[in-house]
matplotlib code that plots the C-alpha trace (Angstrom):
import matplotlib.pyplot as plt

x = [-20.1, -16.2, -14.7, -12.7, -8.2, -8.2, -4.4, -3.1, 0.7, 2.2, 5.1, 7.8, 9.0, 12.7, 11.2, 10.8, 7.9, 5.7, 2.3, -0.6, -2.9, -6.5, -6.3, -2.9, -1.4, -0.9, -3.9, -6.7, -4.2, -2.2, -3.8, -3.3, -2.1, -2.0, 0.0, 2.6, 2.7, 1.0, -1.3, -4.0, -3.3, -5.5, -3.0, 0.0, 1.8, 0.9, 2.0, 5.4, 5.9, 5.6, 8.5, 6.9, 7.3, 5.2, 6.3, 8.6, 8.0]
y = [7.8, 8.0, 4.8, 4.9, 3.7, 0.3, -0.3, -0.1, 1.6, -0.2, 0.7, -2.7, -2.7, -2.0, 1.2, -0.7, 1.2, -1.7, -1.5, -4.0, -4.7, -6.7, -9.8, -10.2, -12.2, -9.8, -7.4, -8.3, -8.9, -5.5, -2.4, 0.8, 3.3, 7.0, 8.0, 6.8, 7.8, 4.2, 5.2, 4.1, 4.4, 4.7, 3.4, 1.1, 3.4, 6.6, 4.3, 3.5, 7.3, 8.0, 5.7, 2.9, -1.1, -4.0, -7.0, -9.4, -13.6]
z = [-7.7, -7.3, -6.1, -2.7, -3.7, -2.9, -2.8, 0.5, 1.6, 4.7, 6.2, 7.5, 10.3, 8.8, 7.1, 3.7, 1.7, 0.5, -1.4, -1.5, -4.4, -3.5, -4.0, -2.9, -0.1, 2.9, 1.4, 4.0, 6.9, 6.0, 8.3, 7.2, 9.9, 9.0, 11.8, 10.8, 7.2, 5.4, 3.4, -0.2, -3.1, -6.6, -8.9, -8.9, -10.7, -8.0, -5.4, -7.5, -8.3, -4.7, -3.6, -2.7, -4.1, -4.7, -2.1, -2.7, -3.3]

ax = plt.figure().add_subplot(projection="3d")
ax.plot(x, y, z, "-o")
ax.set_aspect("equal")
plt.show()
């Protein structure tokens, strides 16, 4: 059984490229909207190699 990507790839509202691990602080508040181009990843490093960065604090 393959396991759905659990890290989610949101979008700021200044265009900032931001990725969410579970567990996290924002992780079960952050929404992921496809429209606009936020989407999951399966790996912190896919979601680095795409462009994206972990949050900040």
């Amino acid at each position: 059984m393959q396991t759905a990507c659990a890290i989610k790839g949101n979008i700021s509202r200044k265009g900032d490229k931001i990725y969410h691990l579970p567990g996290t602080r924002d992780y079960e508040r952050t929404a992921i909207d496809n429209g606009s181009g936020e989407r999951m990843f399966c790996s912190e490093d896919e979601a680095k190699g795409a462009g994206w960065r972990a949050p900040r604090g």
